[in-house]
N, CA, C and O atoms as a GROMACS GRO file, in nm:
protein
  352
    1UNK      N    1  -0.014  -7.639   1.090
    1UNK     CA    2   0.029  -7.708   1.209
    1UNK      C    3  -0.081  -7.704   1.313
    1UNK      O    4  -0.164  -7.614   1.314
    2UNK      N    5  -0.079  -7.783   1.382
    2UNK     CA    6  -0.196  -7.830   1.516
    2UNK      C    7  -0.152  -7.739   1.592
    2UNK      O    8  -0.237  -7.711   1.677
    3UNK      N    9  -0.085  -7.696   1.599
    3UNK     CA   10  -0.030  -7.612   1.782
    3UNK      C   11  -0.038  -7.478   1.744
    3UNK      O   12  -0.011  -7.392   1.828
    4UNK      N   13  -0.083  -7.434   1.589
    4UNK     CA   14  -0.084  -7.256   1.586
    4UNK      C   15  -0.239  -7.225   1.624
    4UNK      O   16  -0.277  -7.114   1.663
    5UNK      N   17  -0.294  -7.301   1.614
    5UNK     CA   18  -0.462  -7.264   1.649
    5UNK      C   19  -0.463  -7.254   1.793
    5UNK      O   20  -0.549  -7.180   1.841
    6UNK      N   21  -0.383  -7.315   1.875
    6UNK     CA   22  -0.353  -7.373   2.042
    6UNK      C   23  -0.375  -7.225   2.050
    6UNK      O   24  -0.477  -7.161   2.072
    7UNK      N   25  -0.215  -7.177   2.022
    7UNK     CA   26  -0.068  -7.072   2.029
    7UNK      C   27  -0.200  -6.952   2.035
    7UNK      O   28  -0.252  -6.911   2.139
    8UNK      N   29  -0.250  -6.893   1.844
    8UNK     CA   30  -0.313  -6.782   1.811
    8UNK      C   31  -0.421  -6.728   1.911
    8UNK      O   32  -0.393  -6.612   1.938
    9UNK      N   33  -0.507  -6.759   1.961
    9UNK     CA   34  -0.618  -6.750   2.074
    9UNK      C   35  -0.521  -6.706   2.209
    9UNK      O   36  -0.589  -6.649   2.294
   10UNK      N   37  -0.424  -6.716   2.235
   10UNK     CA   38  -0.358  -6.719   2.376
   10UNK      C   39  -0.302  -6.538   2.333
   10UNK      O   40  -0.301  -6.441   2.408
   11UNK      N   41  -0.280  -6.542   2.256
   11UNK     CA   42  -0.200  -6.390   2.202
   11UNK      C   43  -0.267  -6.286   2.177
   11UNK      O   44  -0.225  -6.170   2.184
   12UNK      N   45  -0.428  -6.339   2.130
   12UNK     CA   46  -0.518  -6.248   2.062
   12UNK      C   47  -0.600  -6.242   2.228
   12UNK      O   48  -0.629  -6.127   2.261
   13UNK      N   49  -0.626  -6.317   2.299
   13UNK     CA   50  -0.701  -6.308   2.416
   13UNK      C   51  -0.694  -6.188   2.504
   13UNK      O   52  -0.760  -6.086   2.526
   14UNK      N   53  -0.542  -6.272   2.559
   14UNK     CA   54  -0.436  -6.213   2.704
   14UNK      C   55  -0.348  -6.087   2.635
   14UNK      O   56  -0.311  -5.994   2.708
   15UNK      N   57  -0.309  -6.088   2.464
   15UNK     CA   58  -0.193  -6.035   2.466
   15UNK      C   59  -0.081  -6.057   2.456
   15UNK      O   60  -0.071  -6.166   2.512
   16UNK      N   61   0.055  -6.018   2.408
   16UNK     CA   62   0.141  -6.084   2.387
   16UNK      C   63   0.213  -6.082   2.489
   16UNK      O   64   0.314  -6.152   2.495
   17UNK      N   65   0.182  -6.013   2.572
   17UNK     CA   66   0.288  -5.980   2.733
   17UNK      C   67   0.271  -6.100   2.806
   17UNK      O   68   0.350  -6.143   2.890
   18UNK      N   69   0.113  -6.176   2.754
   18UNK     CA   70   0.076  -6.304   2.833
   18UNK      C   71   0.141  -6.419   2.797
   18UNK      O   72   0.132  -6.519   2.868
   19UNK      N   73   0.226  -6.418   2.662
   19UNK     CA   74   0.223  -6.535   2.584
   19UNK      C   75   0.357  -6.562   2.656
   19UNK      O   76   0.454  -6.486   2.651
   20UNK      N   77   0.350  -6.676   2.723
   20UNK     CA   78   0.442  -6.728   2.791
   20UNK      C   79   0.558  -6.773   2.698
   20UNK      O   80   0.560  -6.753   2.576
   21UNK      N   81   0.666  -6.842   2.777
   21UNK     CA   82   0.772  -6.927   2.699
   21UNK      C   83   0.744  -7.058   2.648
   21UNK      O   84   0.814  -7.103   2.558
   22UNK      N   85   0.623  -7.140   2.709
   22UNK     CA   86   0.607  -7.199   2.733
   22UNK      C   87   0.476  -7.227   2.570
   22UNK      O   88   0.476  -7.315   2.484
   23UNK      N   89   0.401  -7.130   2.585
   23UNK     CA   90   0.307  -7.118   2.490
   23UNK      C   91   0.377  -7.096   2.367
   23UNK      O   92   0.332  -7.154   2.268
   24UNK      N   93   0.500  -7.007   2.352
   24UNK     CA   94   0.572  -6.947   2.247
   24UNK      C   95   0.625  -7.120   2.197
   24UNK      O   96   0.608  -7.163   2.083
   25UNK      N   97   0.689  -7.196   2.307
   25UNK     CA   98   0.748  -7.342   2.241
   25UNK      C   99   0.695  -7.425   2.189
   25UNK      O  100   0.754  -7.523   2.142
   26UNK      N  101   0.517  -7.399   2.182
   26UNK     CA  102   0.469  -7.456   2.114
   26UNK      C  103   0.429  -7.521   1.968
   26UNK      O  104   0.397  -7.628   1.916
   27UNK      N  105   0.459  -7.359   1.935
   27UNK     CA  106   0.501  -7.317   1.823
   27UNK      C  107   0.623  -7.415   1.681
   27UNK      O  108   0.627  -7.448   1.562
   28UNK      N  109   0.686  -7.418   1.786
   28UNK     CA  110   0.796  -7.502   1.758
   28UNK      C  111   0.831  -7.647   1.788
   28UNK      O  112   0.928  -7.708   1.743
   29UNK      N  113   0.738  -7.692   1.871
   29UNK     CA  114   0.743  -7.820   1.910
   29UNK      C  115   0.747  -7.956   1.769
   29UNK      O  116   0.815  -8.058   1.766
   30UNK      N  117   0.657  -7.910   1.679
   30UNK     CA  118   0.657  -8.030   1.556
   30UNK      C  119   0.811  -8.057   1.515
   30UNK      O  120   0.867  -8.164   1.491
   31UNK      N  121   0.868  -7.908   1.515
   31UNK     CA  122   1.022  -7.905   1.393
   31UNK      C  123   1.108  -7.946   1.512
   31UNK      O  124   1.226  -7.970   1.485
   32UNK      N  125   1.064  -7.961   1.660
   32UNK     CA  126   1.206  -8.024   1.692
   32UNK      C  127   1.167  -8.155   1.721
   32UNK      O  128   1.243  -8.250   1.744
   33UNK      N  129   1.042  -8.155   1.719
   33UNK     CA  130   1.014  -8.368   1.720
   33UNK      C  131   1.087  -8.402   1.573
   33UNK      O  132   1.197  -8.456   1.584
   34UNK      N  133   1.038  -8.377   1.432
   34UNK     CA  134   1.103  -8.360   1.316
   34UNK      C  135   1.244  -8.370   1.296
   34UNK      O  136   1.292  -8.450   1.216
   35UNK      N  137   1.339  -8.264   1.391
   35UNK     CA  138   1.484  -8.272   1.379
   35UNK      C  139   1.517  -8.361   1.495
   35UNK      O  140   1.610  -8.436   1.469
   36UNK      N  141   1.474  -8.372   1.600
   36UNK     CA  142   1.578  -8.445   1.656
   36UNK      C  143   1.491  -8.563   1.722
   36UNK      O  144   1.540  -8.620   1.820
   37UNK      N  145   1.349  -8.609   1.670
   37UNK     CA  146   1.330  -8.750   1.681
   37UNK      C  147   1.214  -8.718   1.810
   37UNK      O  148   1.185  -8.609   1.858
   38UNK      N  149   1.156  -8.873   1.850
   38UNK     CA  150   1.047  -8.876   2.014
   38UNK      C  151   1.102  -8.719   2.091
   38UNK      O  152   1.210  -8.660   2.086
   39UNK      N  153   0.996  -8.696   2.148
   39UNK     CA  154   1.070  -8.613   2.218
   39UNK      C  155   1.114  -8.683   2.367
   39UNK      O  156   1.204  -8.633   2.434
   40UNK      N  157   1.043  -8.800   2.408
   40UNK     CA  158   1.112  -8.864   2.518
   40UNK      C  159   1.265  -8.881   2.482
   40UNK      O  160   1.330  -8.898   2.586
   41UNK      N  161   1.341  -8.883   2.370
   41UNK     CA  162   1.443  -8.880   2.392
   41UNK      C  163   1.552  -8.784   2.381
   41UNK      O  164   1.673  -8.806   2.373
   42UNK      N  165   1.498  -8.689   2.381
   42UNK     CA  166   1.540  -8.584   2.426
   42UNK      C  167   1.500  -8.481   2.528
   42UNK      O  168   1.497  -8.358   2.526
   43UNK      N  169   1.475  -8.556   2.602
   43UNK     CA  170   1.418  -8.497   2.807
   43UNK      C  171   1.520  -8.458   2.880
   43UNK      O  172   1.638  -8.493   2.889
   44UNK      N  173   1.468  -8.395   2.919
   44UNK     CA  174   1.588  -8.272   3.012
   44UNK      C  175   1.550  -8.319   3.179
   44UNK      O  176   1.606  -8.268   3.276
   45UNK      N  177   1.473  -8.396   3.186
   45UNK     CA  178   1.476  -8.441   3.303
   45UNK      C  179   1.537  -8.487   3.455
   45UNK      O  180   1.505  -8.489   3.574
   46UNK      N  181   1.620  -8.512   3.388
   46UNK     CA  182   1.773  -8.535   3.428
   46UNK      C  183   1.831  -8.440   3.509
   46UNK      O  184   1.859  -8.449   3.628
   47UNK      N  185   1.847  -8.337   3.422
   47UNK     CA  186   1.898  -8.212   3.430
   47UNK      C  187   1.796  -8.145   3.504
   47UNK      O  188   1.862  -8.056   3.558
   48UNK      N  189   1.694  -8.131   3.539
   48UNK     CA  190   1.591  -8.098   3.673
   48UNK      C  191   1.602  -8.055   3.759
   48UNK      O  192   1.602  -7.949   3.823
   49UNK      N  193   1.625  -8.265   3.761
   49UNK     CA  194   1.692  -8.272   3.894
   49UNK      C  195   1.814  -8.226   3.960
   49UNK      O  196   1.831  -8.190   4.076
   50UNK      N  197   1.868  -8.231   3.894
   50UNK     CA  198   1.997  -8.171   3.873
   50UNK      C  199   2.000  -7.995   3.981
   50UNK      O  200   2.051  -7.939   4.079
   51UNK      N  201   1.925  -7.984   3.893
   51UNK     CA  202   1.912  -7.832   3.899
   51UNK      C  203   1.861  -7.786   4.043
   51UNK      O  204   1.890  -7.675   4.087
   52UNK      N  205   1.800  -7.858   4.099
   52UNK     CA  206   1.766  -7.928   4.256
   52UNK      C  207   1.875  -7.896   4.341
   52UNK      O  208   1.860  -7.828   4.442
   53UNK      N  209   2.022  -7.956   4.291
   53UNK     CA  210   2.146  -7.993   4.363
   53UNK      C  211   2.194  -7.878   4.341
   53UNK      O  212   2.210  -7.822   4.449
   54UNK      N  213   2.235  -7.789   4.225
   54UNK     CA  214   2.302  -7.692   4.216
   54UNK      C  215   2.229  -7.566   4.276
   54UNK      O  216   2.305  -7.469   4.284
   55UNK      N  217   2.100  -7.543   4.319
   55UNK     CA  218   2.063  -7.456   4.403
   55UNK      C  219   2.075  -7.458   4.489
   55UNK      O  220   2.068  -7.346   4.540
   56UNK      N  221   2.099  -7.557   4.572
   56UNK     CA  222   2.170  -7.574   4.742
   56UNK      C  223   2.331  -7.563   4.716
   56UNK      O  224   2.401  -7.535   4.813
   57UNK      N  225   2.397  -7.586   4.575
   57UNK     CA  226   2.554  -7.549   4.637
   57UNK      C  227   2.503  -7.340   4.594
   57UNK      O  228   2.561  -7.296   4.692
   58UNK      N  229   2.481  -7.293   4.568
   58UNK     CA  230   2.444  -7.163   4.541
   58UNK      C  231   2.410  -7.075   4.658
   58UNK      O  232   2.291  -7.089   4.687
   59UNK      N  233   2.466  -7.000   4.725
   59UNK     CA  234   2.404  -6.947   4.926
   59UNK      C  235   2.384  -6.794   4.829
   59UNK      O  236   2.479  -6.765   4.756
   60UNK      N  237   2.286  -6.720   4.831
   60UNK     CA  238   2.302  -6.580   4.806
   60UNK      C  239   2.275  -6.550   4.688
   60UNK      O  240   2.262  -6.636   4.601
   61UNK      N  241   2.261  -6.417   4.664
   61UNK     CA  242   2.238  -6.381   4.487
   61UNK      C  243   2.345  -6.343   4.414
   61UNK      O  244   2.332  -6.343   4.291
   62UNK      N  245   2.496  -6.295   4.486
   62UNK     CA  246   2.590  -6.243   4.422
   62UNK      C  247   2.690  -6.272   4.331
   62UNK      O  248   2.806  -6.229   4.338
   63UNK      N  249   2.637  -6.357   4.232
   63UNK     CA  250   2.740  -6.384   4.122
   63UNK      C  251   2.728  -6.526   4.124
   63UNK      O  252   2.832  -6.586   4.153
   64UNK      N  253   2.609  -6.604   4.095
   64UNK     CA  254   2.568  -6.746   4.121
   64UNK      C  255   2.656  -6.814   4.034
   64UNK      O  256   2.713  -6.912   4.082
   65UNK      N  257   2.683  -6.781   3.904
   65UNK     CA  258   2.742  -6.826   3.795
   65UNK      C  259   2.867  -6.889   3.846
   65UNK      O  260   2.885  -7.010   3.858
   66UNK      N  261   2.982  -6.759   3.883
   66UNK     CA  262   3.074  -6.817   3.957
   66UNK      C  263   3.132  -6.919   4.086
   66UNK      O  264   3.241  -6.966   4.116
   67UNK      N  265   2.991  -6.925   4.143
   67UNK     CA  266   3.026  -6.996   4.235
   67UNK      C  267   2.991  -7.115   4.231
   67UNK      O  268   3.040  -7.194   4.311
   68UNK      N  269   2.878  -7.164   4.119
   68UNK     CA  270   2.892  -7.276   4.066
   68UNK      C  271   2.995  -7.324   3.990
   68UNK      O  272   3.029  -7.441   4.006
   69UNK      N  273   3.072  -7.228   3.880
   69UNK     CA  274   3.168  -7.307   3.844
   69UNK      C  275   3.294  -7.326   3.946
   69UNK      O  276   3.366  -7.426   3.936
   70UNK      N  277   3.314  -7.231   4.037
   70UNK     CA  278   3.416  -7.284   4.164
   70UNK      C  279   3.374  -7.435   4.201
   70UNK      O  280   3.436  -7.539   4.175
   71UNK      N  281   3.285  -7.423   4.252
   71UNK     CA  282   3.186  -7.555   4.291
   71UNK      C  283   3.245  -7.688   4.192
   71UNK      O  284   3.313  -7.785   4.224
   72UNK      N  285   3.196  -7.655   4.080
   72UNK     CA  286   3.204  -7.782   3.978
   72UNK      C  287   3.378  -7.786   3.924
   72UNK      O  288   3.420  -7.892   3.878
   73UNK      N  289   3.466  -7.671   3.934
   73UNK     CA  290   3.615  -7.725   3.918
   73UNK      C  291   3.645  -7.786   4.046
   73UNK      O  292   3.709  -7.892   4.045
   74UNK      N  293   3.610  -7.740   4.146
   74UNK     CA  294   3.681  -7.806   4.309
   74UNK      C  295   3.617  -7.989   4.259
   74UNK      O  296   3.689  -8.077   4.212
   75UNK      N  297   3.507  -7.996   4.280
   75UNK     CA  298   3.418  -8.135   4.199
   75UNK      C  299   3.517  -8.245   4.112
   75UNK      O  300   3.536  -8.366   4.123
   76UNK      N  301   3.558  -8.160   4.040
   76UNK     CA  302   3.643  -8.191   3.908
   76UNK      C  303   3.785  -8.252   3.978
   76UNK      O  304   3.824  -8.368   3.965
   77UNK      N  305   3.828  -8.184   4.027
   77UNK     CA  306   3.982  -8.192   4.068
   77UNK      C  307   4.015  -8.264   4.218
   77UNK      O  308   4.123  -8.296   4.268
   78UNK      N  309   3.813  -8.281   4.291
   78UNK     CA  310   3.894  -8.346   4.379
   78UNK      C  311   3.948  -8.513   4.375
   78UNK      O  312   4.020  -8.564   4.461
   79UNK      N  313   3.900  -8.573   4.269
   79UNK     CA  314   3.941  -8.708   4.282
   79UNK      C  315   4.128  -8.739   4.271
   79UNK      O  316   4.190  -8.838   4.311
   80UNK      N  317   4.174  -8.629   4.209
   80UNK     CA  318   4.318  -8.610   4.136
   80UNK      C  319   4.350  -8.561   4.310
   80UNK      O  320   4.461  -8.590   4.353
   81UNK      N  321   4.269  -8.503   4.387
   81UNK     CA  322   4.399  -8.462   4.500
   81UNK      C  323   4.385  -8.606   4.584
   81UNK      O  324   4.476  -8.661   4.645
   82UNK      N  325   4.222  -8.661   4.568
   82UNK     CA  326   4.226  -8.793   4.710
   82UNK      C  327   4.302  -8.886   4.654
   82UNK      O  328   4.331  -8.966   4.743
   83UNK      N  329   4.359  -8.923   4.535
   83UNK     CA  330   4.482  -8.986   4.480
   83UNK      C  331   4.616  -8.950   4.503
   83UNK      O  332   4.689  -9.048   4.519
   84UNK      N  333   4.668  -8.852   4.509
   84UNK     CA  334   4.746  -8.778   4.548
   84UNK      C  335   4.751  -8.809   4.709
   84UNK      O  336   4.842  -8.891   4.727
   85UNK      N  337   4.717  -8.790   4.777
   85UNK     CA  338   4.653  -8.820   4.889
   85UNK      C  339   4.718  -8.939   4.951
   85UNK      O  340   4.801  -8.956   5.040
   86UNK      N  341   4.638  -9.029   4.858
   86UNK     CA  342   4.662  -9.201   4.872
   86UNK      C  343   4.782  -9.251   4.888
   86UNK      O  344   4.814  -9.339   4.968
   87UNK      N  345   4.851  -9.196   4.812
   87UNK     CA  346   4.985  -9.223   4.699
   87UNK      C  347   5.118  -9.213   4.795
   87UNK      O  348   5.224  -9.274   4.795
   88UNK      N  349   5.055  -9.090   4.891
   88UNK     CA  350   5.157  -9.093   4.968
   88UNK      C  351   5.238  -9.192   5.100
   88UNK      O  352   5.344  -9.154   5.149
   0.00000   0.00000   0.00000
């Protein structure tokens, strides 16, 4: 493969403490073009941005997990109450 000659030099250089996540995916990059096709179409790009939005609903370090999914059920459920809402 083209990307272990990249990869091997980065490990033997810096070390393996150096070898990023990033360097490590390299590794693997042929077998998931292979399994799941271009890799433009499978871009996470999207999701980024995304990730942009869900750090501003997030205030603090204490249990981020949860308060995004509070976040994303309130999200979820409010169209069912502004109907509710309407209705009346």
């Amino acid at each position: 493969m083209l990307t272990r000659p990249i990869c091997q030099p980065v490990e033997l250089l810096y070390g393996l403490r150096y070898m990023s996540f990033n360097i490590y995916s390299l590794l693997h990059l042929p077998d998931v073009a292979r399994n799941l096709g271009p890799l433009s179409h499978s871009s996470c790009f999207a999701l980024e941005a995304l990730d942009g939005k869900i750090k501003k609903w997030v205030q603090g370090g204490i249990a981020p997990e949860r308060r995004i999914l509070k976040f994303l059920c309130a999200a979820q459920t409010m169209p069912t109450y502004v109907e509710q809402l309407n209705s009346r």
